[in-house]
N, C-alpha and C positions, 0 to 999 in steps of 0.2 A: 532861742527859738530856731534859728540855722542850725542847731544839731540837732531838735525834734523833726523839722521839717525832711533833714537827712536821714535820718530815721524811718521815714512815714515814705521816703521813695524808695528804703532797701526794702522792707515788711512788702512793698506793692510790685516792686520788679520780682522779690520773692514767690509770692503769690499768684503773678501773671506764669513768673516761670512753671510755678508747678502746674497750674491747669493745660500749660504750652506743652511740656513736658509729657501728661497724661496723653493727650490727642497724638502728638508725634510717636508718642509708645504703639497705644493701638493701630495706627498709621502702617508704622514699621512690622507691628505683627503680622499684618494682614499683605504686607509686600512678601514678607521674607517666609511666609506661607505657600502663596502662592508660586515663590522660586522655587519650595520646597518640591510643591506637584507637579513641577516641569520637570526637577532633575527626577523623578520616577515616573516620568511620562512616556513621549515617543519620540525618537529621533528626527532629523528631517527627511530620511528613506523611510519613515511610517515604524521601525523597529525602536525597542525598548530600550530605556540607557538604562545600564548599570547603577543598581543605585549606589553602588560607592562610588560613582563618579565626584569630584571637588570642586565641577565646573560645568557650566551650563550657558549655553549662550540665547539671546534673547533677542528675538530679529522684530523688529516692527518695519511697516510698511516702510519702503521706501529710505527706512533708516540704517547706518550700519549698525550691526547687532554688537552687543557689549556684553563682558562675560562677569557672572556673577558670584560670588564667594559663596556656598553650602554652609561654611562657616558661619556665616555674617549670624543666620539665626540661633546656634547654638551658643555665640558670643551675645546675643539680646538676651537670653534666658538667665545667663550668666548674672547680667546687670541687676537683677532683683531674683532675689531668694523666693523661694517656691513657698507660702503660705505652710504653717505647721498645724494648723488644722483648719478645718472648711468655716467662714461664715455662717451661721444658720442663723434664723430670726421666726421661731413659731408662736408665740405668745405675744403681744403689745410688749407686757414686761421685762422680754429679753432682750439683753443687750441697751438696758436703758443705765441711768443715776440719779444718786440724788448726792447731792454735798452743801454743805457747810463751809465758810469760810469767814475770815474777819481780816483785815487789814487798814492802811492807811494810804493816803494822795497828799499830793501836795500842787496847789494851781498857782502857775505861772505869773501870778499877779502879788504882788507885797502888801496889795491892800487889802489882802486874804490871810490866814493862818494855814495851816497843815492839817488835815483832819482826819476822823478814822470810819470807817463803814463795816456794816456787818451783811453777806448776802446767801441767799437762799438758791440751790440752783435745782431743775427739773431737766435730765439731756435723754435726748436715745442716738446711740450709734445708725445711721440706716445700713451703712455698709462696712468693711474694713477702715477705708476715709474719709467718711465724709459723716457728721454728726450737726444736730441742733440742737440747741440749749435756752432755756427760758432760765431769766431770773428774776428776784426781787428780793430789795435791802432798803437799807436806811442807813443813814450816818449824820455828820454835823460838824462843821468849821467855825471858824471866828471871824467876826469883824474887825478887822486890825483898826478902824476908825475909832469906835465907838465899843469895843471888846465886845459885841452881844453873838449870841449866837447863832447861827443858822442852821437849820433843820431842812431836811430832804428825804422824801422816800424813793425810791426810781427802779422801774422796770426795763428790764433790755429779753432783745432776741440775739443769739448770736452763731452765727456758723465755725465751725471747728474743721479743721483738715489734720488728720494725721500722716505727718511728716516719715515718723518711724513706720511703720506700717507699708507706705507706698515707695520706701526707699529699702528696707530691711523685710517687708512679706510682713503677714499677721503671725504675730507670733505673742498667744494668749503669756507665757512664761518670760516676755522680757518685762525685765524688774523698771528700767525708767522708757519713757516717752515722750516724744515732745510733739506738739501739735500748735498752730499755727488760730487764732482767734480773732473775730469780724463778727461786727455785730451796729446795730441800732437799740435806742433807747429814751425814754423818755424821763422824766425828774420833775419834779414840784418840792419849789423853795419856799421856806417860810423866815421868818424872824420880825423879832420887835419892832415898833412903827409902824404900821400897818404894813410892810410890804409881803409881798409872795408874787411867784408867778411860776408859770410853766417854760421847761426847756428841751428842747431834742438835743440826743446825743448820738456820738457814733465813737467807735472804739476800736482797736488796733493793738494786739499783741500774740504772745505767746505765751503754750500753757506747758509744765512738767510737771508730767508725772511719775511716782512711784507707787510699784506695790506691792506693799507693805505687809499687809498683814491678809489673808483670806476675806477677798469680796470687797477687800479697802484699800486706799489708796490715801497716798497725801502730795498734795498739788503744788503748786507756788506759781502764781501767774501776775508779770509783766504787763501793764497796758499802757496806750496814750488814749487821752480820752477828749475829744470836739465837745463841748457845751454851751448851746446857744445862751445869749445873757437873758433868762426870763425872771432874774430879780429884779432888775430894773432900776436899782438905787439911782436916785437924779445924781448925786455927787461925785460918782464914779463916773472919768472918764474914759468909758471903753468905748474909742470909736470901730473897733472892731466888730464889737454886738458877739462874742461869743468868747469864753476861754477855755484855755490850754491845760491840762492834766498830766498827772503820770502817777499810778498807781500800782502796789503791789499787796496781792494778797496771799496768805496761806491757808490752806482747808483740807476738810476733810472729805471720801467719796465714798460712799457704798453703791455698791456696781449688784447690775441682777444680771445674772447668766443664764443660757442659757440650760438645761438640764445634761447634763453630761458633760459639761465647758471644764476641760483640763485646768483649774486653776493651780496655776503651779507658782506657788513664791522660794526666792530662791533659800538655800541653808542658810544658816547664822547662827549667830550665839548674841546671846544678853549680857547686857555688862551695867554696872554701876561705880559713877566717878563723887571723890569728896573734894573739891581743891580750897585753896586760900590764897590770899596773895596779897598786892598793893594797885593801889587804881592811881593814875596820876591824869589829869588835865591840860589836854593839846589843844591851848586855845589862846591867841593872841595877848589878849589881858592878864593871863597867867606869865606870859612869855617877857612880856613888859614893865608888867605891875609889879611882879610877886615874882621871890626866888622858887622854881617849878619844885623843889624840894617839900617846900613848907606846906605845897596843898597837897601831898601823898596823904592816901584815906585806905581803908580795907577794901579787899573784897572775898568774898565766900561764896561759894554756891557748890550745888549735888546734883546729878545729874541720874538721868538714865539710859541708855541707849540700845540699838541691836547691829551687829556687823551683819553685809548681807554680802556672802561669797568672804574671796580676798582681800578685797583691796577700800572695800566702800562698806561706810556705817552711819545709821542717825542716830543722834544724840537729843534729847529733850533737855534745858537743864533751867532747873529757879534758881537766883541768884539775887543777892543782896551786897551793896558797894554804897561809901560815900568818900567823900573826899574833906580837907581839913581848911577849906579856902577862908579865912575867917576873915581878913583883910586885904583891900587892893587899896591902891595910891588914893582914889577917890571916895575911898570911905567905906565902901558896901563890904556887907559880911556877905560870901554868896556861898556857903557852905550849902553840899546841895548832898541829897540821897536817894538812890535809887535802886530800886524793885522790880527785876528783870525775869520773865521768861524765854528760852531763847528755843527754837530748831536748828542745829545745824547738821549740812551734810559734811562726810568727813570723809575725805579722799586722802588712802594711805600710799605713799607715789612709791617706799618703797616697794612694798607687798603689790604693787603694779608694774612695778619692772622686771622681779625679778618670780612673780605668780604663787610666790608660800603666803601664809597668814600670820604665823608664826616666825617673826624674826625678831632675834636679841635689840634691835634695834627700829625702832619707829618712825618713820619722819610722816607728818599729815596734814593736809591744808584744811582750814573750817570756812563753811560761811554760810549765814543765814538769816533770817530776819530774828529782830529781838522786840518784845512787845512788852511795857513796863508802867511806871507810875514814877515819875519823877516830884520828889519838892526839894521849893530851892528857899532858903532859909532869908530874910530884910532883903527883899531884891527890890518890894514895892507892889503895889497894887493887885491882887490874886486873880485869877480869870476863873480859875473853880474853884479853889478855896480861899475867899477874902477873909482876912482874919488881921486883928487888931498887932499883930507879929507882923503884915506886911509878908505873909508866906506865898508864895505858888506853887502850885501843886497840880499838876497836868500828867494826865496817862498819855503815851507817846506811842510811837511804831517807827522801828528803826532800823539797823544793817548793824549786824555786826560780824568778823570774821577772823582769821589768826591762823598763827601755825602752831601746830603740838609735836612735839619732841618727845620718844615713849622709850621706856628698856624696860623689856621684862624680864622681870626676878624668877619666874614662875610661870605654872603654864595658863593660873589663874590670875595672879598679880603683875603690873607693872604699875612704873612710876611715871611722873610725867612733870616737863613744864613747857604753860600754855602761856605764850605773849599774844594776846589779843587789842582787838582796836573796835569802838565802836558809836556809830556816829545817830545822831537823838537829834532830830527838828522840835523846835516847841515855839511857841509868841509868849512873848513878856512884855513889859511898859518898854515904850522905846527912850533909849540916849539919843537920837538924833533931833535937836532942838529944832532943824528946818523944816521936819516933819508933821502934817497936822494929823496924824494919825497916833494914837494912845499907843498902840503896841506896834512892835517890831519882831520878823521873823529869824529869828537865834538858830545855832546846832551846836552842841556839846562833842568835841571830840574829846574820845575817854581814852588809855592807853592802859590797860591793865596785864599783869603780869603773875601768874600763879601757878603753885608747884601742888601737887597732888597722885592718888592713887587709885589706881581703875583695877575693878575684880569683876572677873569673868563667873555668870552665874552654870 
């Protein structure tokens, strides 16, 4: 909680800075203006300066007068790029969204599971930075006491500032953005037992954007989330009365513009990858229990993606991997299999140093969320699939990331291998006997390694 709470004071001194920032701008505008119409004014014999003069002195009553730089304003202007086309807003529907998104949270408490949400969003731009956004979703956790489930739907308002924009000018053709998110909210919890109640929320992050494709965008947004405790479970002791969050989601945006709005996405090319490889298990048990050899499993997956410019591309890929864990010291077979789809962005460091796109040589960093269907094979008691096997079987939301290594044979084909790492939260029954809770919250680190080939369509 010391590094959320660290967190929640850079997001806030960020935030003050930029509205301090905005005031001090216009401030500075409006001085270095007014020097401006002194140095093309009148001298102090009533005669006119030169307007190339570089200096101008500034007498106030009774005070000695101080000379001021011409400069200083043409250096303000400097600071922020001049807008690449005008704001217009003539229609309600311009310069509004609508998006789609789904992801997962994870709350700061163990007597919780990991959960996923699906949400719905309605925004309009008012100006170049400043935007509000309505949503509403649903999602659902577990009770690690008693495995049942918990159900929520929840509305939020949230304001948005864009960062790019008020630092870089509006500039409709840049391909990412990042913008800064605050909001209130409200939730209704439900689950077995009679319990339910209502909760206020409040929220904290940031949102990036890319886009992608004409009129679309695809996001990835960062949050901390405040929620007041309106379950109320008696057995839970929150002396706190609220918990702690951190979510991340991926979505989709369709943008309405304006009539005539330059949507300019940047060039690319399409591409399609097949790879294969070996999955191994980065995870204590394995490291202790079991020689790490014996639990290697497959993995496969195909991919799609588009380069946009030099150096940057997305890749969508489904992917299928399990691993061969059939025994640990204590008995459990935990052989487990999973069914991934992933986004990742892929930042090629060469082709960014040196500005071609085309080089014999690839080096690229991945990372992005992966969102899948894990079972794990005798582990014991199932949370969504109970079955007389003793299986679990839990759909996940997760991180995964890696480097790619590329040489191309061709101006369509190259080769590649991809060592990746990828980390999966889920609850299972707990091993810890001190514990009066059924389930405990687990993470799967995967380490998979695979060689494959990418053709340019």
């Amino acid at each position: 909680m010391k590094h959320i709470g660290f967190f929640m004071i850079l997001c806030s001194v960020a935030w003050m800075s930029a509205f301090a920032g905005t005031r001090t701008l216009a401030a500075a505008v409006r001085t270095a203006a007014m020097h401006q119409e002194d140095s093309l004014g009148t001298d102090a014999a009533g005669g006119p300066l030169a307007a190339g003069a570089d200096t101008v002195v500034a007498a106030g009553s009774g005070a000695q007068g101080r000379k001021l730089n011409a400069m200083d304003y043409s250096m303000m202007k400097r600071w922020r790029p001049e807008d690449e086309v005008s704001f217009t807003s003539g229609r309600f529907l311009d310069n509004t969204f609508v998006s789609l998104s789904g992801g997962g949270y994870r709350i700061f408490d163990d007597d919780y599971s990991s959960g996923q949400n699906l949400m719905l969003y309605f925004g309009k731009w008012l100006n170049p930075y400043h935007a509000l956004r309505l949503s509403a979703g649903t999602g659902y956790f577990f009770d690690n006491f008693d495995k049942y489930r918990i159900k929520h739907i929840d509305a939020r308002l949230s304001y948005m500032f864009n960062f790019s924009s008020y630092i870089g000018g509006y500039r409709p053709s840049r391909f990412c953005g990042i913008s800064g998110v605050a909001g209130l909210g409200y939730s209704y919890l439900w689950r077995r037992g009679g319990y339910s109640g209502h909760a206020l929320t409040a929220h904290l992050g940031m949102d990036f954007n890319m886009h992608v494709l004409k009129n679309m965008d695809i996001f990835v947004e960062p949050l901390f989330e405040l929620m007041s405790d309106g379950l109320s479970v008696p057995r839970v002791n929150n002396w706190r009365r609220y918990f702690g969050s951190f979510s991340g989601s991926v979505g989709l945006s369709w943008r309405f513009d304006p009539d005539g709005f330059p949507d300019i996405v940047p060039d690319g090319r399409m591409f399609v990858t097949l790879s294969g490889g070996i999955q191994m298990q980065n995870s204590a048990i394995v490291r202790h229990d079991i020689d790490p050899g014996k639990v290697a499993g497959i993995d496969v997956a195909a991919g799609v993606g588009r380069r946009y410019g030099n150096s940057f591309a997305m890749r969508l890929t489904a992917a299928y991997s399990r691993n061969n864990w059939m025994q640990t010291l204590a008995g459990d077979c935990l052989a487990t299999e999973y069914i991934a789809l992933r986004l990742e962005g892929m930042l090629d460091v060469v082709s960014l140093v040196n500005g071609r796109e085309h080089n014999l040589f690839c080096a690229s960093l991945l990372l992005g969320p992966e969102v899948g269907y894990m079972v794990k094979h005798d582990i014991g008691g199932g949370i969504v699939v109970p079955s007389p096997a003793l299986k679990l079987g839990v759909p996940y939301v997760g991180m995964t990331g890696g480097v790619q290594a590329k040489f191309r044979i061709s101006h369509r084909v190259a080769l590649f291998i991809e060592p990746r790492f990828a980390v999966i939260p889920y609850s299972a029954p707990s091993d810890d006997l001190t514990s009066p809770n059924a389930n405990r919250n687990y993470y799967d680190g995967l380490m998979n390694c695979s060689a494959g080939v990418e053709y340019y369509l």
